[in-house]
N, C-alpha and C positions, 0 to 999 in steps of 0.2 A: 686634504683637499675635498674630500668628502662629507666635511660636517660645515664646508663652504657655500658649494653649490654642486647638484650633479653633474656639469657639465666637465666641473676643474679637473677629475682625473683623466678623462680622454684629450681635455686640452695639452695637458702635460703630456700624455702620451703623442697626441699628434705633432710638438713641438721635437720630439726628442727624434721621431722618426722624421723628421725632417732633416736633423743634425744628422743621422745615420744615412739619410739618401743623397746627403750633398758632401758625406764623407766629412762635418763641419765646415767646409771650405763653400760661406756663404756667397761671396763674391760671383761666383759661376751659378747663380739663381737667375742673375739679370740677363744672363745670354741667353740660358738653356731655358729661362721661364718668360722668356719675353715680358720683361716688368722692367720701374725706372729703378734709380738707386735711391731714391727718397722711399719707393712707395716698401723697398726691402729694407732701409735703413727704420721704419714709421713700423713693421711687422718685428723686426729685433727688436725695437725698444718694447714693445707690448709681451713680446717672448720674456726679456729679461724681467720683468715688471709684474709680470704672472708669474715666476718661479720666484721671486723676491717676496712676493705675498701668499704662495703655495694655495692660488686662487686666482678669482677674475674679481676681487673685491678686493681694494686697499685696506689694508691690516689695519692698517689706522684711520678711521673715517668711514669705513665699511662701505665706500660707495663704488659702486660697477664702475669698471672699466673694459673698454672695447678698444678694439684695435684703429687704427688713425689710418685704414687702408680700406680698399672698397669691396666686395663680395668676390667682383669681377678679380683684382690683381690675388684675392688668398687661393681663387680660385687656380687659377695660373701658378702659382707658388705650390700646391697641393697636388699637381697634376703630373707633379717629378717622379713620382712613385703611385703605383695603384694603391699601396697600402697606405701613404697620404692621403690620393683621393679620398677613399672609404671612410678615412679618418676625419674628414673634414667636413664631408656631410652628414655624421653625426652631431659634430657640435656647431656651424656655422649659427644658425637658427637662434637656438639660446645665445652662444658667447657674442654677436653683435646684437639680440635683443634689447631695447629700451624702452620703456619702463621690463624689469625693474631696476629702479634705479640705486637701489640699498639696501642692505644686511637689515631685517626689522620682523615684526610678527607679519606671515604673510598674508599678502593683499593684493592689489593689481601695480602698486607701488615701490613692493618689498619683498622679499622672500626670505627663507631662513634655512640652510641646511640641517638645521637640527629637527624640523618637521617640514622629511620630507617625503608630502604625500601630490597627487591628486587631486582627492577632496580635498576643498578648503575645508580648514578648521580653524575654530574661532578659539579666542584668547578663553572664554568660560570654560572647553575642551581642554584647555592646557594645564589650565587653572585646577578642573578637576581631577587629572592625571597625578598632579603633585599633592593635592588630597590623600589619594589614595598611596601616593610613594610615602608622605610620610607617617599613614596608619601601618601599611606596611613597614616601616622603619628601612627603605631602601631610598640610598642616598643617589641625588642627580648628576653628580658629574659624570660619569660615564654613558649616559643614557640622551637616547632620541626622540622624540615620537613623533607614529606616524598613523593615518585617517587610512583606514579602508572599507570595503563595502563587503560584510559576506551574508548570506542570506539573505541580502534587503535589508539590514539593518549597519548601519556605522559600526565599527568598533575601532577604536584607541590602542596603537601596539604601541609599547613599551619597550625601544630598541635599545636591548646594554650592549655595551660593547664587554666583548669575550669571544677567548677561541675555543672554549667548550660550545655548544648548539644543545637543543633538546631540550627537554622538561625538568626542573626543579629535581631535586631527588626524593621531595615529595608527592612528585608527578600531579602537581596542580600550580599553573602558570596561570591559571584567569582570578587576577588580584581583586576584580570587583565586576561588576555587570557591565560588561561593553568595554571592560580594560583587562589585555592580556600583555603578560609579560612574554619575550621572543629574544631568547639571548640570539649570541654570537654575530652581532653589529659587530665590521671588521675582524671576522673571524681570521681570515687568512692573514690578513698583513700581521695581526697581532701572535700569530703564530709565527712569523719571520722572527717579529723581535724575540720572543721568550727564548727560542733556538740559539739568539745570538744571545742575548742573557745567560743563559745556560754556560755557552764558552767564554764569557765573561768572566764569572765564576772562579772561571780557572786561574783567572791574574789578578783575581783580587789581592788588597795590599795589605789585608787584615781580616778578622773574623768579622769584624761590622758592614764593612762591605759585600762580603758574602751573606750575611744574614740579611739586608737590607734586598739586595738582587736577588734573594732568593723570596722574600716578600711582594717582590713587581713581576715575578712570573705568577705567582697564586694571583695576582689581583689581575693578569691581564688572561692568563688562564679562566680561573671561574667568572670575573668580574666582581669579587667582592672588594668593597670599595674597605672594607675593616681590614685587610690585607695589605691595604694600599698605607694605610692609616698605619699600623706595624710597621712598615716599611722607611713613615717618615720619620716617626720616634728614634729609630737607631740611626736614620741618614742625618738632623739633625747634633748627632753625640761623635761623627766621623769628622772630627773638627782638620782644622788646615790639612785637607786633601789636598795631593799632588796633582790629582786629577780628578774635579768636582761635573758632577751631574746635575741635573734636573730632566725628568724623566713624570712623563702621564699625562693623565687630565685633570691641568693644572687652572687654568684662569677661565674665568665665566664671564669675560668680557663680551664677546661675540652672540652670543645667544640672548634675543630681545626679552626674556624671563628674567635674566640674568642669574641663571642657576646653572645649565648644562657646560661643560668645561669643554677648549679644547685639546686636543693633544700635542704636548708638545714636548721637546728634547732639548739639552744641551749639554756638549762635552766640554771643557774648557780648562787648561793650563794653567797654573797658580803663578803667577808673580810673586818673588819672593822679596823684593825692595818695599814694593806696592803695598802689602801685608803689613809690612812694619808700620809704614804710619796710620793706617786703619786702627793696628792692632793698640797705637796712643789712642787713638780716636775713644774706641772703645774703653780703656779701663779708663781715662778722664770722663766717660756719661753720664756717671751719677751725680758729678759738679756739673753738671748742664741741665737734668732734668730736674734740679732745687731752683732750677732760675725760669720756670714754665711757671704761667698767670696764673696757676689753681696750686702752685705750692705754696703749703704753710708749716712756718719756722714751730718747731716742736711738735709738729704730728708726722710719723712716717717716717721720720729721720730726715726730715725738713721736705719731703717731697710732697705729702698733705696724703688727704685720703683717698684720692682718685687715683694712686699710681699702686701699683704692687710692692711690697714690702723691702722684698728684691728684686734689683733690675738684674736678672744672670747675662750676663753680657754672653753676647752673642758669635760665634764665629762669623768674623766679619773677613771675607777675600775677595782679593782681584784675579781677573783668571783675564785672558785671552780666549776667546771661544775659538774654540777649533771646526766645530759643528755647530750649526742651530737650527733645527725642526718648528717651524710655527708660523705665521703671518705677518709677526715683528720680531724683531731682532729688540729686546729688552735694553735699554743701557744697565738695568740692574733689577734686582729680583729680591724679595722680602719673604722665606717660605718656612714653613708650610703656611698652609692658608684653614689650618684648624687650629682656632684660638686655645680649644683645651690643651693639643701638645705644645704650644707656645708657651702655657703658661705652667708645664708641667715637665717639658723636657725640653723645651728652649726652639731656638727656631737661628735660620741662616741670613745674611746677605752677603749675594754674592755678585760684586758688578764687574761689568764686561769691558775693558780697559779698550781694545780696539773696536769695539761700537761707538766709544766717543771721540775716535779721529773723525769719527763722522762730521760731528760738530766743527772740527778743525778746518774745514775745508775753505777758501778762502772764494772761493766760487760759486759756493751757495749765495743768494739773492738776498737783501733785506732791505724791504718796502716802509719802515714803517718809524728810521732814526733820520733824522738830519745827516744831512749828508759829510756835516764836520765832524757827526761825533762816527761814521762807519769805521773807521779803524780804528779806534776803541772798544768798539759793541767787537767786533771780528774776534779782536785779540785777549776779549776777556771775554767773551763769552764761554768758551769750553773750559774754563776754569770754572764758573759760575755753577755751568752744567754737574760739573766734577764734583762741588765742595756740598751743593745744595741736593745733588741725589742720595753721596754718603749721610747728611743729617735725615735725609726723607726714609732710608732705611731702616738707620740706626734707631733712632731718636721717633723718627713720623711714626713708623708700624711697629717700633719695641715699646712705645708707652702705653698709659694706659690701662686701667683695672675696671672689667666690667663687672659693676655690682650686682650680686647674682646669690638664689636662693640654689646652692650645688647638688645638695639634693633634700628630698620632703622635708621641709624645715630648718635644714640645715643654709646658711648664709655665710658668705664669706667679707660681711660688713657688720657693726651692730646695731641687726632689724630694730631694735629700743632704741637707739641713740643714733640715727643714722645722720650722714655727713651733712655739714652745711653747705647747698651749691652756691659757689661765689658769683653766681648768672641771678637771683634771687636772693641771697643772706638768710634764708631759710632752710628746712631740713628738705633734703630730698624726697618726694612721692612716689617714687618709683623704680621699678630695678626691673632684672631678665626671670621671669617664674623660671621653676626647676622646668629643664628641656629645651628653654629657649636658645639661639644663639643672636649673636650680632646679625646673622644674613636672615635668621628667620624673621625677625621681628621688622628689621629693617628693608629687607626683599631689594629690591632692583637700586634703593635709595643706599645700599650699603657700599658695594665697591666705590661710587664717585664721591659719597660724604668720607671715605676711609682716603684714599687716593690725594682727595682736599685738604681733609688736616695735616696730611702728611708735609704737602707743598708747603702750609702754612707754616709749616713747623721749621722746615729748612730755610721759610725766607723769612722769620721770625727772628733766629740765632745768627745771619750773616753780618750784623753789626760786632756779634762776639769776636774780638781780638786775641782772647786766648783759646777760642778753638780756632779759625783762622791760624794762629799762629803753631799749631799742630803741624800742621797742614804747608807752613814754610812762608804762612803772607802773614808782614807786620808794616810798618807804617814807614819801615822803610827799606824793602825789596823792592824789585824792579816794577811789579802790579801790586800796588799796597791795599791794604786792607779798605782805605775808604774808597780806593776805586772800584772794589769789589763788591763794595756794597750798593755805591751807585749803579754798577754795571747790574746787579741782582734787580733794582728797580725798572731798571730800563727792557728787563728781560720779563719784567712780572707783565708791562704792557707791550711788548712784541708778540710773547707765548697768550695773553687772552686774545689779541689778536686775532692772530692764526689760526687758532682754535676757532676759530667764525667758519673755515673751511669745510670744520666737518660738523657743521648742522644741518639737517637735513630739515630743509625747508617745505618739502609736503608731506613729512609725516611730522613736524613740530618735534624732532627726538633730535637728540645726539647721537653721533657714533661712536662716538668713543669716550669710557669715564674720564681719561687723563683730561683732555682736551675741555672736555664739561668743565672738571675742575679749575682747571689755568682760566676760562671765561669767569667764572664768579666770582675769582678773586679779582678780578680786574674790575668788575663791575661794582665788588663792594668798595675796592679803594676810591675809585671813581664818587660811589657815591658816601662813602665816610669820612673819605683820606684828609677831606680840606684841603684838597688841590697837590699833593704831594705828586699824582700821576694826573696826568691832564693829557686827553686826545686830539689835535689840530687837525681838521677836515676841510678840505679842498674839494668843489665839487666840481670846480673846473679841471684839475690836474688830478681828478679821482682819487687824492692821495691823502692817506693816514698819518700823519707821527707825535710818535709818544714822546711825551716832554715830562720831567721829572725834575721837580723843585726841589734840590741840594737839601735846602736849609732846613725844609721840612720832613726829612726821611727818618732822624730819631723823634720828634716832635708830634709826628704827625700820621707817619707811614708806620712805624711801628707799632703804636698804642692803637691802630686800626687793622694791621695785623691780629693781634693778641686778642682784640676783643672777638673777631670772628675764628682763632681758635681755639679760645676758651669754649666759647659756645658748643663748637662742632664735638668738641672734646666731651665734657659734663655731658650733652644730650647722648653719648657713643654711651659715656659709663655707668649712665641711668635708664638705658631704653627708651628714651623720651624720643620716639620716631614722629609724634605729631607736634613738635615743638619745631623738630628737626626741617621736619617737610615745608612744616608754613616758613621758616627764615628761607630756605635751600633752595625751593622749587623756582622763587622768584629771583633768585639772582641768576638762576638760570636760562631765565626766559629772555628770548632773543625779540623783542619787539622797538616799534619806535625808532630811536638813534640806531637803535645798536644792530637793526635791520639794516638801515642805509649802509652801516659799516661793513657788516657782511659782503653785500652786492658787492663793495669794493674789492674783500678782500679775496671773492671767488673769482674774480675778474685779474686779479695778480696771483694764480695758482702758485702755493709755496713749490719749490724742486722737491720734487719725491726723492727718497735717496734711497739707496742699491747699496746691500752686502753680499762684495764677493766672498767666497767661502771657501777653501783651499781641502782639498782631501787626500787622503793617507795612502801609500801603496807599501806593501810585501816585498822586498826585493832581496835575496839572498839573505834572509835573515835579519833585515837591516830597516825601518821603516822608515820612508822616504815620504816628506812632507812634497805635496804639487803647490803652490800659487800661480792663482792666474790672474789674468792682464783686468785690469779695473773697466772691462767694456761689457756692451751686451755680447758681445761674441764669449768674452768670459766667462762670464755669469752661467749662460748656456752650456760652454762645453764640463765646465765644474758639476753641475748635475748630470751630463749626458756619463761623463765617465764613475760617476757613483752606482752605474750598471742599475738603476731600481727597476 
């Protein structure tokens, strides 16, 4: 919550002691706080809504959210308890300020917990911080900074997180003029977990386990990020866990540099039916990545020269998340997120089987199909969701070889005879120099151009009938294959839609890569497809719907597919970041039509959706699972009793 906004951990705290001053038993608020039951119903839902995004900013879309109640009723609501009082006049101020109105570099617009200072600081201040991190060869994920004033002069801290404090053990922390390094950001809380780490330890289920947990106390210990790095090599090699993790600072979505990670957790339950077909999935990949628009018959073992020799197929599972730590709840996860151990000791996916009842829900809203076809989109959709996140994992983030000099002169293509890109019919000019990586070269443009190929990748293969039919849809089960693939069209123009919601219109940014991604695609079918998706606008009934010509989805929607993931692909595996930028930037950009569109679609707010979280108790020896009730009253007492 802290690398959110400062205000989110006292929010959290003053929510909980509210739950402890009314004993949870919210109803006796309206008598004893003289408040309506709307204006306490409008305060629960912002309670549950902030502990679902472990923030005052939606995890998805990064934009602030405030509570739908007035100064006056929180005031009244807070007055239950002195130590509410007290609690509320710390954060009133911030958690109902507006502007700002969104997660970005900060400004009078925006703010950012990852630099959280005071002085303003400017994007060149940020800019040269990671200068000097990477002369130092000190990596950004775990790291903040922050602007302060000593002597009359700025200087630039350098906040890692670690539960050690103090100086270097070369006792010289000041990395450059005006940039000092200051561990032990989250000291304490990071010392809870290492303690529980520790007695983790003790039930580990194997030696790899153990060695991998004992690599995440050194790295949340010292803060060495090379520790952490250790850690994923062996958690990677810990295949069909009975009980899989995801632990640290993992994704660098949130932070407008797009480098600083947040921290995040999850425990989760293996499915062991669920596995099986995954586990077809996977050994059938290499018959699916010969059929991608840059394979060539007799180079690579028909895969061509942009993919890696070997695809080592991945431990691919379904878990049930039992816990999740973070501001979204993932439907699935592609890790680790360093290309070297991917490409040298393999990497996971691991999707979250009860995050996609989510989708199931038949009470979520959809603005944007004909109203004949809504029990079709309803009842294929979470299928759609299901079949096209497994290829985005598998298939999106396991392909792929970046051409690369490995080290001084050494290359892992041949520099004399290099590949012909099928984007030009010519030889390629360029590759990653020794030291580069994909985020270095491509910086803030990498997670949404990686996120995109992936999408593309999944809804590229949906017309595939024999992976489809892995998976149990052929042409003639109850939801058949071609319905599934019309239903994939109808989803590629509902999700660019929606993704209008989280553009942030006065700082011209996205919030979020996913949602970038799902807009471009929709914007290039639109403008390549030859009509296969086509948007109907009402400007009387302010209403969007996506229409999706049958006839033209293998004709037309595909080979418009292909061409924009070829593109995305070839420019990934040659460094071509200025090839990348001039196609990417502008399908990104929200102007014109796609402005009007917008207005509409902020004006039909999608339902935010709430994961309840069930937690574990002790009981005679015996571990007793709690669920609770799908309400904000839930959602609340679920965290209140996790005792944090």
């Amino acid at each position: 919550m802290r690398q959110v906004s400062p205000e989110s951990p006292d929010i959290f705290d003053f929510i909980m002691d509210l739950f402890h001053a009314c004993n949870g038993e919210w109803d006796t608020l309206v008598a004893q706080c003289n408040i309506t039951p709307e204006e306490l119903a409008s305060f629960l839902e912002y309670a549950a809504m902030f502990l679902c995004n472990l923030g005052n900013f939606y995890g998805e879309g990064d934009q602030k959210f405030v509570p739908d109640v007035t100064a006056e009723a929180l005031r009244k609501i807070a007055a239950i308890s002195p130590k509410t009082k007290t609690g509320l006049d710390k954060i009133i101020g911030p958690m109902l300020a507006v502007p700002p109105f969104s997660l970005g570099y900060p400004s009078k617009n925006a703010q950012s917990g990852y630099y959280p200072t005071d002085e303003p600081i400017t994007k060149d201040e940020i800019a040269k911080v990671s200068e000097v991190m990477n002369d130092k060869s000190i990596g950004p994920e775990n790291t903040r900074v922050r602007k302060v004033i000593k002597d009359g002069k700025p200087v630039l801290e350098l906040l890692q997180a670690s539960v050690d404090t103090g100086p270097l053990s070369n006792g010289d922390n000041e990395l450059a003029e005006g940039v000092v390094l200051v561990r032990g950001d989250h000291s304490k809380e990071l010392a809870k977990v290492c303690s529980a780490l520790e007695m983790a330890k003790q039930y580990a289920a194997n030696d790899k386990q153990t060695d991998f947990l004992t690599h995440y106390v050194e790295c949340f210990r010292t803060g060495s990020l090379e520790a952490f790095q250790e850690s994923q090599k062996i958690w990677v090699t810990d295949v069909s866990a009975r009980v899989e993790n995801i632990l640290g600072f993992i994704e660098p979505y949130r932070d407008p540099a797009g480098i600083r990670s947040e921290w995040g957790g999850m425990i989760g339950i293996a499915d062991v039916d669920e596995i099986k077909t995954l586990k077809n999935f996977v050994d059938s990949s290499a018959t699916f990545i010969r059929q991608l628009p840059w394979a060539v018959n007799g180079v690579n073992d028909g895969k061509g020269p942009f993919e890696k020799s070997l695809f080592e197929a991945p431990d691919f599972t379904s878990v049930h998340a039992l816990a999740v730590c973070g501001s979204v709840v993932f439907e699935a996860s592609n890790l680790p997120n360093y290309d070297y151990i991917r490409e040298t000791c393999g990497f996971k996916n691991i999707v979250l089987a009860n995050r996609f009842s989510v989708n199931n829900n038949p009470k979520l809203p959809c603005y944007y199909v004909e109203s004949s076809e809504l029990k079709f989109f309803k009842n294929t959709t979470h299928i759609v969701r299901f079949l096209t996140t497994a290829i985005h994992e598998l298939i999106g983030h396991g392909t792929g070889k970046l051409l690369s000099e490995t080290s001084p002169g050494i290359y892992n293509f041949d520099k004399q005879n290099p590949p012909i890109s099928p984007l030009s019919g010519e030889a390629v000019t360029s590759h990653y120099l020794h030291g580069q990586t994909w985020g270095s070269v491509f910086g803030k443009l990498a997670a949404t151009v990686e996120e995109c190929r992936a999408f593309l990748m999944s809804e590229y293969f949906m017309d595939n009938k024999d992976l489809l039919r892995i998976f149990g849809y052929t042409d003639r089960s109850s939801i058949t294959a071609e319905d599934l693939l019309y239903a994939t069209y109808l989803n590629i123009g509902v999700d660019g839609l929606q993704a209008l919601e989280h553009y942030n219109f006065q700082d011209q940014a996205w919030g979020q890569v996913h949602h970038q991604a799902h807009f471009s695609i929709l914007k290039h079918l639109l403008q390549d497809g030859d009509g296969v998706i086509s948007i109907a606008q009402d400007l009387t009934q302010q209403s969007l719907t996506v229409h999706v010509d049958r006839a033209k989805i293998l004709s037309h929607g595909k080979s418009s597919l292909g061409r924009y993931l070829c593109k995305l692909h070839i420019w990934r595996c040659t460094a071509d970041v200025s090839a990348c930028r001039k196609f990417y930037e502008p399908l990104c950009a929200v102007d014109g039509v796609y402005e009007e569109w917008r207005k509409i679609v902020v004006s039909k707010p999608n339902m935010r959706w709430k994961f309840v979280q069930p937690n574990t108790f002790l009981t005679g020896g015996d571990v007793e699972v709690k669920v609770y009730s799908e309400t904000n009253e839930g959602i609340i007492q679920s965290w209140a009793e996790r005792d944090i």
